[in-house]
C-alpha positions as CSV (number, residue, x, y, z in Angstrom):
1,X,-23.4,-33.1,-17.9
2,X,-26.9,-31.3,-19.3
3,X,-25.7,-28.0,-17.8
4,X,-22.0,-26.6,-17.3
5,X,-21.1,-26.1,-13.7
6,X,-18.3,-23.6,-14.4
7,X,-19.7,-20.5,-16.3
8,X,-17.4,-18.4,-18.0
9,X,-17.4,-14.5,-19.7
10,X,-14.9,-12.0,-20.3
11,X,-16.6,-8.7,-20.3
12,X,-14.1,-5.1,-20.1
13,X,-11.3,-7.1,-19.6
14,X,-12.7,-9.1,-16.8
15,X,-13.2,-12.6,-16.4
16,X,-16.5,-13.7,-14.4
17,X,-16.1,-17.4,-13.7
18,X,-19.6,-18.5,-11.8
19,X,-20.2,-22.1,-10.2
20,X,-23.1,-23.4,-11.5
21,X,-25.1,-25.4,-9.4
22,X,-27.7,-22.9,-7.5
23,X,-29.9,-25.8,-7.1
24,X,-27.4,-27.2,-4.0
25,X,-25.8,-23.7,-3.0
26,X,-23.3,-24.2,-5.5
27,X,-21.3,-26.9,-3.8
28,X,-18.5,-28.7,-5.4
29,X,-19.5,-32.1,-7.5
30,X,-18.9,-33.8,-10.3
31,X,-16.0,-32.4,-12.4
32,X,-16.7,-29.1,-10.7
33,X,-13.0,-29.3,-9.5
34,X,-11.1,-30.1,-12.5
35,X,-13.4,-27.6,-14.5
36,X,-12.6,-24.8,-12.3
37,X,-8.9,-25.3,-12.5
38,X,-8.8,-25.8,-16.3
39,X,-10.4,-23.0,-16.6
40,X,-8.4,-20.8,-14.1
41,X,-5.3,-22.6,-15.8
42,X,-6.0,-21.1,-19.4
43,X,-7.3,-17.4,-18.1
44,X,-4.5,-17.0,-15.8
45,X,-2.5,-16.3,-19.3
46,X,-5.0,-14.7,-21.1
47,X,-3.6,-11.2,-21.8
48,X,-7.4,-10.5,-23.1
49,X,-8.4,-11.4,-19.2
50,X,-7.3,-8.4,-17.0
51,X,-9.2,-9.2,-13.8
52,X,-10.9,-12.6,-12.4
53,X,-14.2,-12.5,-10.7
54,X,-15.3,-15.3,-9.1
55,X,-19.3,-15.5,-7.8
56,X,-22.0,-18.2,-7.9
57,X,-25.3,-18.5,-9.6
58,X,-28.2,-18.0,-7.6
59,X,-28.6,-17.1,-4.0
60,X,-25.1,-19.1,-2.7
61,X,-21.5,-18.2,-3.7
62,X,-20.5,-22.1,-2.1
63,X,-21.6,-24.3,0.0
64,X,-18.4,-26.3,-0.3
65,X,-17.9,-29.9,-1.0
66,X,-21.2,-31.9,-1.8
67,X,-22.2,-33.9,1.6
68,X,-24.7,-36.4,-0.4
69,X,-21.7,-37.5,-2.4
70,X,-19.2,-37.7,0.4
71,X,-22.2,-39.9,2.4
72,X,-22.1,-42.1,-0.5
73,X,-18.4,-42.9,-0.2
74,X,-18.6,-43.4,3.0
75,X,-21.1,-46.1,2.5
76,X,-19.0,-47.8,0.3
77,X,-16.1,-47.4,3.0
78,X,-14.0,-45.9,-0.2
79,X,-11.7,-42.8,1.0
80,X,-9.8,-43.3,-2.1
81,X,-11.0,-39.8,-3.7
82,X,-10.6,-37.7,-1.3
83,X,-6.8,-37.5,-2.1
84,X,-7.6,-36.5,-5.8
85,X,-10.3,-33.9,-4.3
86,X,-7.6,-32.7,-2.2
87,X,-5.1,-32.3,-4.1
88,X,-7.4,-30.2,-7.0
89,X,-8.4,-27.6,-4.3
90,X,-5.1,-26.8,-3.3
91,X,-4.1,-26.4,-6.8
92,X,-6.5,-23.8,-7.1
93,X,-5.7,-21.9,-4.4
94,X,-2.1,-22.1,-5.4
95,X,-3.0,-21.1,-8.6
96,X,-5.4,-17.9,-7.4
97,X,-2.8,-17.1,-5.2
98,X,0.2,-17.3,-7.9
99,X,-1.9,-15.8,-11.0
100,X,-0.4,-12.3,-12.1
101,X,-3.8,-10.5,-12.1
102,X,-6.1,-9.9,-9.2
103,X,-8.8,-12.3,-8.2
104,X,-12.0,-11.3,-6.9
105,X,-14.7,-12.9,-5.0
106,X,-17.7,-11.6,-5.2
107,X,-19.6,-13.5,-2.6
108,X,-23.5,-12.9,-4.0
109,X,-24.6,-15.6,-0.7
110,X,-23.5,-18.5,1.6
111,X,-19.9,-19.2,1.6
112,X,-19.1,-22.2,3.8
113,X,-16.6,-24.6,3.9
114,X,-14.6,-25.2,0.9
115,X,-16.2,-22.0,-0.7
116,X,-15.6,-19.9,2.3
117,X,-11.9,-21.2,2.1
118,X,-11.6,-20.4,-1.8
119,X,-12.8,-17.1,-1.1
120,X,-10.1,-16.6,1.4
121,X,-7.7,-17.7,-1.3
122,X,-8.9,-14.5,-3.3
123,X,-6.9,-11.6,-3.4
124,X,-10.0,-9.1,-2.2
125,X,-13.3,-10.5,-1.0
126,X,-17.2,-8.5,-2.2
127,X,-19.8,-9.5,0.4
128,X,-23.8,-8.7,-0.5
129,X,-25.0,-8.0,2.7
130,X,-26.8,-11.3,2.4
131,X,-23.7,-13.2,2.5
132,X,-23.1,-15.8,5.5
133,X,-20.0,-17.3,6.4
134,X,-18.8,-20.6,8.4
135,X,-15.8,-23.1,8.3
136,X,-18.4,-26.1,8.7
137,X,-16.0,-28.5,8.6
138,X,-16.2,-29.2,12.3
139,X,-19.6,-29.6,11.8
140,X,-19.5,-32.8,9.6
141,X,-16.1,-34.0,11.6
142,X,-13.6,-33.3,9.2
143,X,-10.8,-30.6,9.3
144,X,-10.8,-27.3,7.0
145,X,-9.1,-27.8,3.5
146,X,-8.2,-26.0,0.4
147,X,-5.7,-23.5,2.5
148,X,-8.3,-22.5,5.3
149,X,-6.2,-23.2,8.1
150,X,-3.3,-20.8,6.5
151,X,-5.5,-18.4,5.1
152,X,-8.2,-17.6,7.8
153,X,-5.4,-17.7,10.5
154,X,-3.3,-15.0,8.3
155,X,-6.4,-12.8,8.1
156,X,-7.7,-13.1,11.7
157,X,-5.2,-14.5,14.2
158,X,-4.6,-17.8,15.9
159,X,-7.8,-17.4,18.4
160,X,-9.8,-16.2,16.5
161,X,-9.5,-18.5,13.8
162,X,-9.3,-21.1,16.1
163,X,-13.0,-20.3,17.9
164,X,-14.1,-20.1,14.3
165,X,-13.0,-23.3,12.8
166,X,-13.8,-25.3,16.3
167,X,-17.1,-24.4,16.4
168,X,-18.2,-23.8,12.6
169,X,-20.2,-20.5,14.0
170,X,-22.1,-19.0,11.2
171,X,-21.3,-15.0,10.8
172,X,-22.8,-12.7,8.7
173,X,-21.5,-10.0,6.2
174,X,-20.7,-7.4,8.6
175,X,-19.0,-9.3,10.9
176,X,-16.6,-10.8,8.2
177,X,-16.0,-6.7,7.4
178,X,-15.0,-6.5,10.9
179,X,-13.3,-9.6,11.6
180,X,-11.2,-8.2,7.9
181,X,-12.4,-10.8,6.1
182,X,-13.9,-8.9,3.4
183,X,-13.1,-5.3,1.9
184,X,-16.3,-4.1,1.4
185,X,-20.3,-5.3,2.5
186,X,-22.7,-4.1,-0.4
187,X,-26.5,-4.1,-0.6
188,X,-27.6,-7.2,-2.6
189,X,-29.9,-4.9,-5.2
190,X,-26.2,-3.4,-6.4
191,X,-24.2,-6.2,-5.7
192,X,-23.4,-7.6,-8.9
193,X,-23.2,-4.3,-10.2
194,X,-21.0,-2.7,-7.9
195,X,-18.6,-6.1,-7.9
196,X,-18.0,-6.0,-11.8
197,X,-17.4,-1.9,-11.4
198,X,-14.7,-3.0,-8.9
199,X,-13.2,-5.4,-10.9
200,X,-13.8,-2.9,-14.3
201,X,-11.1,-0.5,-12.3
202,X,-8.8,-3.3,-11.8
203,X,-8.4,-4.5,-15.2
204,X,-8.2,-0.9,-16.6
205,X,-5.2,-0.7,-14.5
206,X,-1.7,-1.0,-15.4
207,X,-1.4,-4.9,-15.4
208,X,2.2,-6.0,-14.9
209,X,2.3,-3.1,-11.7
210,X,-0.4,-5.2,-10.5
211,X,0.9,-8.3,-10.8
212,X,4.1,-7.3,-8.7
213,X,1.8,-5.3,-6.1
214,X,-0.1,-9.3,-5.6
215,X,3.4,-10.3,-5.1
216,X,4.6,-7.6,-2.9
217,X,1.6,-7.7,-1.0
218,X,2.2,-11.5,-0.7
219,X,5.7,-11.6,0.1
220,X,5.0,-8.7,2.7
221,X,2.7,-11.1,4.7
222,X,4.6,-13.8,5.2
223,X,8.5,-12.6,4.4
224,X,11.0,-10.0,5.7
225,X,11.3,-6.7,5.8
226,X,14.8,-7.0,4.0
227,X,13.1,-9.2,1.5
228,X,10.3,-6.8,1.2
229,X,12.8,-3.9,0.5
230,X,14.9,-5.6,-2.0
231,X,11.5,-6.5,-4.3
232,X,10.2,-3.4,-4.3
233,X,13.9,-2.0,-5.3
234,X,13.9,-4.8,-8.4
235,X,10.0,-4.5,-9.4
236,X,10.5,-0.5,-9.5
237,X,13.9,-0.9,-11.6
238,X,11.5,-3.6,-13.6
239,X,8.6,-1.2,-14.2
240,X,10.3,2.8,-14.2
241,X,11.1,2.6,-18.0
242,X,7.6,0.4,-19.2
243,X,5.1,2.1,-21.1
244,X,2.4,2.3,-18.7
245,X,4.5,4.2,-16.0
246,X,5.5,6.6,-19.2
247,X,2.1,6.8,-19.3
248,X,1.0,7.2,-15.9
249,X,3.2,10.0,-15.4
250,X,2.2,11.5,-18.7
251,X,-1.3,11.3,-18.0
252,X,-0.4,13.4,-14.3
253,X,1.7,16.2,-15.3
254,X,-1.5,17.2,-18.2
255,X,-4.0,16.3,-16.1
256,X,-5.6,14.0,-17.4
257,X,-6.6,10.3,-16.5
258,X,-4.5,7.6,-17.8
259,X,-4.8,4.7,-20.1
260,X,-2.9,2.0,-19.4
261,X,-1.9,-0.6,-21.4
């Protein structure tokens, strides 16, 4: 390739991983797949990288998987990839979703398909208010992949979901705040500012009590409430005695902000 399609810098502890291909809305081709989870593979135990932030070049976070190339297959009558192409995007989310840091998506423009999905993946979701959302799979005749059927219903609700993968409506910014798909809709002249500010605070944070918050928060979604109480019991015995709750507590009784390690 004359360009990379995965971007990569680590600036204040956070990691900015961009996709690469404004010139088709950033949709997955190529290597795209295996780049991304390489890459997500060696940050995730980088103890330089605090924070991920995942955006897109240009005016699109992702348009999802590239049609052209899937029109091509079918041409050829060849599904054999789509296994492989499978089987990379839910390594990704699994991995996003596992990772003990947070992941951001800072979606800077269209998110459909795939990219809508790995933005659900994400632990908390930016939206410029340009941003535009749609599970498009219907649209093309295939189902939604890389988690979306897990991941929009847990956000949203059976019906909801349903209505919105059946009939690949786009929605805009503010809906997605409403609907809860998103934390927060900002204008698109701060965007990319206010994003990295975000994830600046995260990775100045105290890192391993993040990493058991993701899990808690995880666990609480999908597990019991006995479960719930006994990992919150272990993670507190884990973290009372470490040096950033020393710290933390420090830092409150002189009045002063902390600086975690």
């Amino acid at each position: 390739m004359s360009e990379q399609q995965i971007l990569f810098d680590l600036r204040d502890g956070v990691g900015v991983v961009t996709l690469n291909r404004p010139e088709v809305m950033n949709a997955f081709g190529g290597t795209m797949r295996e780049d991304l989870l390489g890459l997500l593979q060696r940050v995730s135990t980088d103890a330089s990288v605090r924070c991920i932030l995942i955006t897109g070049a240009g005016k699109a976070f992702c348009a999802g998987g590239d049609i052209a190339s899937m029109a091509e297959l079918q041409a050829k009558n060849d599904a054999s990839p789509i296994s492989q192409r499978m089987d990379l995007g839910a390594r990704i989310v699994e991995l996003i979703r596992a990772m003990p840091k947070p992941v951001i998506a800072a979606i800077n423009g269209a998110a459909a398909g795939a990219g809508m999905n790995m933005a659900l993946a994400c632990d908390m979701r930016l939206a410029a208010e340009s941003a535009r959302f749609s599970e498009s799979f219907v649209k093309i005749g295939l189902v939604p992949d890389w988690g979306g059927s897990y991941l929009l219903t847990q956000l949203v609700g059976t019906a909801k979901a349903m209505e919105l993968m059946m009939t690949g409506d786009r929605f805009d910014a503010h809906e997605a705040l409403r609907l809860g798909i998103v934390n927060r809709v900002i204008p698109d002249a701060t965007f990319r500012d206010e994003a990295m500010k975000f994830a600046v605070t995260l990775a100045r944070g105290p890192s391993m009590t993040l990493a058991h918050i993701k899990q808690a928060t995880y666990l609480g979604a999908t597990g019991t409430i006995a479960q719930s109480l006994q990992f919150e019991t272990t993670s507190q015995e884990q973290l009372f005695l470490a040096e950033n709750a020393r710290e933390g507590m420090r830092a409150f009784l002189e009045k002063r902000p902390p600086k975690f390690s």
